[in-house]
C-alpha positions as a printed Julia matrix, in Angstrom:
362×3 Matrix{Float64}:
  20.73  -10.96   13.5
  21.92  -14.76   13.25
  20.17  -17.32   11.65
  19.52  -20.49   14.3
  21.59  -23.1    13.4
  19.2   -26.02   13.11
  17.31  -23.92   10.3
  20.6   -23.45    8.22
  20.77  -27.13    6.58
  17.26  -27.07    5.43
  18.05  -23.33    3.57
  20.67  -24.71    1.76
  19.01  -27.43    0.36
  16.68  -25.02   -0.63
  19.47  -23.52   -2.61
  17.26  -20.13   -2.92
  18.79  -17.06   -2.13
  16.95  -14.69    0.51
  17.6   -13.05    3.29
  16.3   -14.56    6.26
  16.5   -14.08    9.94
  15.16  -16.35   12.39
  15.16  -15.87   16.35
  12.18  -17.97   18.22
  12.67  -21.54   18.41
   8.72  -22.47   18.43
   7.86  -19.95   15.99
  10.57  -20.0    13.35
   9.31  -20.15    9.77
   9.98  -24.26    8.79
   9.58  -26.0     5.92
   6.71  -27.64    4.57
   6.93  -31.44    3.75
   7.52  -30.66    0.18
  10.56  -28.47    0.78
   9.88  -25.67   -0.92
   7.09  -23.82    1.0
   6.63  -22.51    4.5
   4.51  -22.25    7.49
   5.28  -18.67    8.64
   4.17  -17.27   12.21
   0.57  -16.32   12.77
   1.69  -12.62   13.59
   3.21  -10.67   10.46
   3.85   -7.79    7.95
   3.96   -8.41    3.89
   5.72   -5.39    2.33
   5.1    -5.19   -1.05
   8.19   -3.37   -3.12
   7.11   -1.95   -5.92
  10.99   -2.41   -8.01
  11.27   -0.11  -10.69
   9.22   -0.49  -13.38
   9.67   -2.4   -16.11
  12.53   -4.26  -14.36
  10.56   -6.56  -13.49
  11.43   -6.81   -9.84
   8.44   -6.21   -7.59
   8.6    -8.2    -4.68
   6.86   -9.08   -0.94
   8.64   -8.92    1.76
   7.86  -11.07    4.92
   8.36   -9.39    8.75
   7.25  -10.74   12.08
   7.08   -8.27   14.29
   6.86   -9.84   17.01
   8.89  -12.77   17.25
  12.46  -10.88   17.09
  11.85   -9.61   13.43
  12.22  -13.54   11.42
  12.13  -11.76    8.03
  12.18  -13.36    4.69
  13.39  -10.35    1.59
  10.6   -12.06   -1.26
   8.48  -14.54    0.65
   6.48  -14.54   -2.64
   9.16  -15.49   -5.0
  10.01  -18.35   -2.13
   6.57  -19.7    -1.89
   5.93  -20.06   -5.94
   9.54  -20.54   -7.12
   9.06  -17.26   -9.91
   9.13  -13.42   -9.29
   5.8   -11.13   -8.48
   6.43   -9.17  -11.94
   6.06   -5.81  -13.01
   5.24   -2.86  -10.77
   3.64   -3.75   -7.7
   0.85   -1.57   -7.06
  -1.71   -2.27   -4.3
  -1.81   -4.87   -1.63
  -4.78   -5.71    0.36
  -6.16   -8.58    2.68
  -9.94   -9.63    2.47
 -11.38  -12.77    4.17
  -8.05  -14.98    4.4
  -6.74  -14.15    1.37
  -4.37  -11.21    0.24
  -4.9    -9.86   -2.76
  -2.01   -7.89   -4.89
  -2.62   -5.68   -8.31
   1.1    -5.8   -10.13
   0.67   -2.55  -12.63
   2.59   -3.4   -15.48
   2.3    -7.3   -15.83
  -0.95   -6.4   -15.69
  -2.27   -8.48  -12.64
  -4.69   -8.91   -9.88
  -3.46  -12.04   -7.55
  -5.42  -13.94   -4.96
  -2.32  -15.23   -2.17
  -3.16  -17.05    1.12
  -2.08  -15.65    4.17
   1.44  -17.5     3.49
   1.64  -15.73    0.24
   1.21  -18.8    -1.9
  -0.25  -17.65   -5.05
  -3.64  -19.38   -5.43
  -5.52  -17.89   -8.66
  -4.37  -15.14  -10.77
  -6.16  -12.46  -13.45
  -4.64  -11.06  -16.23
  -6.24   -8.17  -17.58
  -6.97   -7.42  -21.5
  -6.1    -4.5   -23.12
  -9.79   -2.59  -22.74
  -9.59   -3.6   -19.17
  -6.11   -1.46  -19.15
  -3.57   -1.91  -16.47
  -4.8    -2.27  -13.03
  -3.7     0.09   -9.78
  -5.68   -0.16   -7.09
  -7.8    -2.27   -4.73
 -10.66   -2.59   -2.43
 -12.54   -5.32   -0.9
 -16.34   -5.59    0.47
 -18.63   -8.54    0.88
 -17.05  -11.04   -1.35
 -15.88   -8.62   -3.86
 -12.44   -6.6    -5.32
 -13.35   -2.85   -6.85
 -10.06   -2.72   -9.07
  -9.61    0.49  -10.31
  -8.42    0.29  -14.03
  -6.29    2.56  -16.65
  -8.47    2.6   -19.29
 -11.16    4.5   -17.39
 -12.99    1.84  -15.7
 -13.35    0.18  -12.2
 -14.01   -3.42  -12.32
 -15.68   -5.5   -10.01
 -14.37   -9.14   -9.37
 -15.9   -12.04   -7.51
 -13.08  -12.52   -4.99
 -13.42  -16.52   -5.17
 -12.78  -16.63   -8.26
 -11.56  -13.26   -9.76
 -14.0   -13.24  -12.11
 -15.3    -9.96  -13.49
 -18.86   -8.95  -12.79
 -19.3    -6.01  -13.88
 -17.6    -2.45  -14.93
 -18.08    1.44  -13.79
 -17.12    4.05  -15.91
 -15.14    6.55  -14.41
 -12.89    9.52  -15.13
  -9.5     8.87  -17.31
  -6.51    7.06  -14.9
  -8.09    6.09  -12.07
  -6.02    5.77   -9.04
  -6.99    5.26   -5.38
 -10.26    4.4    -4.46
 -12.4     3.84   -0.58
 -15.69    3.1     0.44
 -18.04    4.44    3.0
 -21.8     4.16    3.78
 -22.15    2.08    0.0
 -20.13    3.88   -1.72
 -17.19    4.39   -3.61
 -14.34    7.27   -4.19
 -12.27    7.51   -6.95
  -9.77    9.46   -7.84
  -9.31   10.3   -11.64
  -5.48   11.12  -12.4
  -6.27   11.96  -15.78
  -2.28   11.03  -15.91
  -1.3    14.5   -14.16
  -4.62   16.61  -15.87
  -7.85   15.24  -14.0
  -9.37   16.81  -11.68
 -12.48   14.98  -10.42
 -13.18   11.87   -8.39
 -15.96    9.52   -9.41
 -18.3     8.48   -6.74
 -20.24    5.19   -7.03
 -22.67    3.09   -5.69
 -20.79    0.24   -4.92
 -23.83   -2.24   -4.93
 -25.23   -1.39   -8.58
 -21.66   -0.49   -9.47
 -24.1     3.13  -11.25
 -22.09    6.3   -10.81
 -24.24    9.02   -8.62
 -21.6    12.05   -9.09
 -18.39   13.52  -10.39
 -17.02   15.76   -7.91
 -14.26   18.43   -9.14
 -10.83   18.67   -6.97
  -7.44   19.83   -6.92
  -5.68   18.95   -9.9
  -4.17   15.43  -10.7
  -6.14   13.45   -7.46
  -4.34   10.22   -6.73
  -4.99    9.17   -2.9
  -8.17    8.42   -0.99
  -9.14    7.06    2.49
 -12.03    7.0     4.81
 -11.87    8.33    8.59
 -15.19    8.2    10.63
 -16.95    7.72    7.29
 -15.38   10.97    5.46
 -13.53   10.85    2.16
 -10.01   12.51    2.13
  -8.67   12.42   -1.34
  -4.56   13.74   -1.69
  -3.15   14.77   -4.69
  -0.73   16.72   -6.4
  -2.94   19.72   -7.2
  -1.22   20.75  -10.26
   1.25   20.14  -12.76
   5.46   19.87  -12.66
   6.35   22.04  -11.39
   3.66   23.84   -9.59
   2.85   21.26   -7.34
   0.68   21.98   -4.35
  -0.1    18.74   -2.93
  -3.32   19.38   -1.03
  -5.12   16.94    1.4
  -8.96   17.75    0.43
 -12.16   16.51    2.38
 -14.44   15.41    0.07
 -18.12   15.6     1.22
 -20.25   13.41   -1.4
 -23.98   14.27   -0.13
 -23.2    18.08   -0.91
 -20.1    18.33   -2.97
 -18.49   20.06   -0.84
 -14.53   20.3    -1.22
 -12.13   21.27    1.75
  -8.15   21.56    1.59
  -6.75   20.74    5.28
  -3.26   19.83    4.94
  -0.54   19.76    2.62
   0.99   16.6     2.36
   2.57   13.57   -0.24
   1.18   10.9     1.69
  -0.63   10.0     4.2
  -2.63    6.93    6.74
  -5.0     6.75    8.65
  -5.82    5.24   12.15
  -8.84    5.74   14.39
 -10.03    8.78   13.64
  -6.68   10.71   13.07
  -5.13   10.78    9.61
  -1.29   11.11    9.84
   0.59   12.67    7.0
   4.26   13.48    5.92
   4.99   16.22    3.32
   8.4    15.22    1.07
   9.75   18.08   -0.22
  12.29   17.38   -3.17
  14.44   19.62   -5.06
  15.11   16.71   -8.06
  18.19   18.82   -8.9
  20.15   17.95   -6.06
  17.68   14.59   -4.73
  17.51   16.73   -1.21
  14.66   15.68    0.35
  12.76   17.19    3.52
   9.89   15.89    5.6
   7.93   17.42    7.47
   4.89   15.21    9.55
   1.66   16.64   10.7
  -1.75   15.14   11.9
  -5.13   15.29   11.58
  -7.9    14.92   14.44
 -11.05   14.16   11.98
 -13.64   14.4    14.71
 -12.52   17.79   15.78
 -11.48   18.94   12.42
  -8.13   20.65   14.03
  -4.86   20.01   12.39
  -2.33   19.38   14.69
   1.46   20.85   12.83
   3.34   19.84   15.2
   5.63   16.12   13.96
   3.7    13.25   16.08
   6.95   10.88   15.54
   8.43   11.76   19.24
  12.12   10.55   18.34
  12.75   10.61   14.79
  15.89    9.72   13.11
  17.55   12.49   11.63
  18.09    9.99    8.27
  14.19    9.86    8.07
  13.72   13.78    8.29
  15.63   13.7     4.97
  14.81   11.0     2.82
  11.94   10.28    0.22
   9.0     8.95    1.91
   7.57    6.69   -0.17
   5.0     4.57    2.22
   2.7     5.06    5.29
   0.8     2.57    6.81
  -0.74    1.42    9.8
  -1.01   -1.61   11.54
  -4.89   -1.69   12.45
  -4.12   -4.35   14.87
  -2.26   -2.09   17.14
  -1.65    1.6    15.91
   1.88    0.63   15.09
   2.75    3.2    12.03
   5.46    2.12    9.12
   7.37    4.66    7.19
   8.63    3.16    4.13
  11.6     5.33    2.46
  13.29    4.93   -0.82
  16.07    6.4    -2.8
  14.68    4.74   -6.49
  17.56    3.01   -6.9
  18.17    0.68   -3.88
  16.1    -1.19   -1.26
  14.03    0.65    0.85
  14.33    1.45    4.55
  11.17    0.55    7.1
  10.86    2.45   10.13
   8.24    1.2    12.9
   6.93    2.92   15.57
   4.17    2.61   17.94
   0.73    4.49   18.19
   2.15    7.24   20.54
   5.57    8.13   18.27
   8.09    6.52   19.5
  10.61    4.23   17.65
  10.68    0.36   18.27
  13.17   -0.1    15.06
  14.53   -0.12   11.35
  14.96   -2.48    8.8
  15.3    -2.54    5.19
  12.18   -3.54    3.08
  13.79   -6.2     1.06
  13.09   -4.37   -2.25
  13.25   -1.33   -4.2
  10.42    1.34   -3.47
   8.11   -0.44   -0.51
   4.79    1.2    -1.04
   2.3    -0.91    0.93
   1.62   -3.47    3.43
  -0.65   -5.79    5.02
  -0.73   -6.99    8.75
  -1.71  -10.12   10.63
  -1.88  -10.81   14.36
């Protein structure tokens, strides 16, 4: 796409390189007073590109959707003049903030919704490095490497208060006041941690497949995905977690998955890492009816996605719009986009190496 020509003069002056794409007159991302920050459109996507770690090129990427994709590669390194970091992890949005965990800096950032960086926590070393987020009343459940979920004022990012949980914590949800964790144990846990997210107590430890490292809520279930073993002998099993009982179900196979209204979509990669040849293969989920639906719910799928590493599913709640982030490890990502019912609206690249989340505003 072009960039308009009335925009062009003010991005050299900036003298920052990006890649940027403009198409609506009225909505066009401009310049504030100061020069160096911008007012971006009220509808939009941040990406957030993990980079390769410790290359220190994590990134977020800017999209809006739907004003003939303007697109900015690192809108955060634009907005605050310096680079994300190491490893970004986990991106969320609570209240009108967006809040990003960047693994190997070591990092929990509070953005606006322009992705200006407005406070920032650095973890110590018995914190550990942090992975994942999420966000409830006021407050960020950061789940920790050294064991630990923390819970942080989200004004402030202060810390309030600590749960104990099961060695390398990675993804974590909440339903009906509580909280699922799933302990990684780096490849040898197999439990997740379930806490009351008010007193921040633990009420159980519930064993699962091996090596847990996934978990979302649909209609007020836990679903916790994994790799359910060790290299190898990977099984990657998508497991229903009931917490009142115990109760563990495997009902899919899959690397990752998303969720949307009541129907959890998933996409099983499978690699041979001796020749990179990669094969997808998408399913579904109906959580209400419990039937799995094997049959690929993308209606017109490029044959390039059927064969490269998926690396990131989301959905836009807004809409039911689903993003398929792909990545090779080596160069930026590709983002495919398509609607609720399948069917492609279009590709672009992620503006960074290894997209693995994003946030949406409408």
């Amino acid at each position: 796409m072009k960039i308009k020509q009335s925009l062009f003069s003010v991005w050299c002056m900036l003298a920052i390189a990006l890649a940027f794409t403009a198409c609506s007159k009225d909505d066009d991302p401009k310049p504030n007073d100061d020069g160096t920050k911008l007012t971006l459109p009220a509808s939009r996507v941040f990406i957030l590109n993990e980079g390769s770690f410790k290359q220190n090129n994590a990134g977020i990427t800017f999209y809006a959707p739907n004003k003939d994709g303007s697109f900015i590669a690192d809108v955060y390194r634009m907005q605050n003049e310096k680079g994300l970091g190491d490893t970004g992890q986990d991106m969320i949005i609570h209240g009108d903030y967006i809040y990003v965990t960047v693994y190997n800096s070591g990092l929990l950032l509070k953005l606006n919704t322009a992705g200006v960086e407005q406070k920032r926590l650095a973890f110590n070393k018995e914190d550990g490095l942090p992975r994942h987020l999420f966000a409830l009343d006021g407050k960020l459940y950061v789940t920790l490497y050294s064991g630990k979920v923390a819970k942080v004022d989200a004004e402030t990012l202060t810390i309030e208060g600590y749960a104990n949980v099961g060695e390398n914590p990675e993804g974590i949800a909440y339903a009906n006041g509580y909280l699922c964790v799933a302990n990684s144990g780096m490849g040898k846990g197999t439990t997740v941690t379930i806490i009351d997210a008010n007193s921040m107590l633990v009420t159980n430890n519930i064993t699962v497949a091996q090596n847990p490292e996934k978990v979302l809520v649909s209609e007020g279930k836990f679903f916790v995905q994994g790799y359910g073993g060790s290299y190898p002998n990977y099984t990657y099993p998508v497991q229903l977690v009931d917490i009142s009982t115990g109760a563990v179900k495997t009902i899919a196979k899959a690397t990752n998955f998303c969720e949307y209204r009541g129907t959890i979509y998933m996409v099983y990669s499978d690699t041979d890492w001796k020749t990179y040849k990669t094969t997808n293969t998408f399913s579904s989920y109906d959580v209400r009816t419990g039937t799995l639906n094997s049959s690929n719910f993308l209606n017109n799928m490029p044959d390039a996605l059927g064969s490269t590493s998926v690396y990131m599913m989301e959905v836009n709640p807004n809409n039911g719009d689903i993003y398929i982030g792909t990545s090779d490890y080596k160069t930026n990502g590709d983002i495919y986009r398509f609607d609720r019912n399948g069917k492609l609206i279009e590709k672009f690249s992620s503006g960074g190496i290894n997209p693995n989340n994003a946030v949406f505003f409408n």
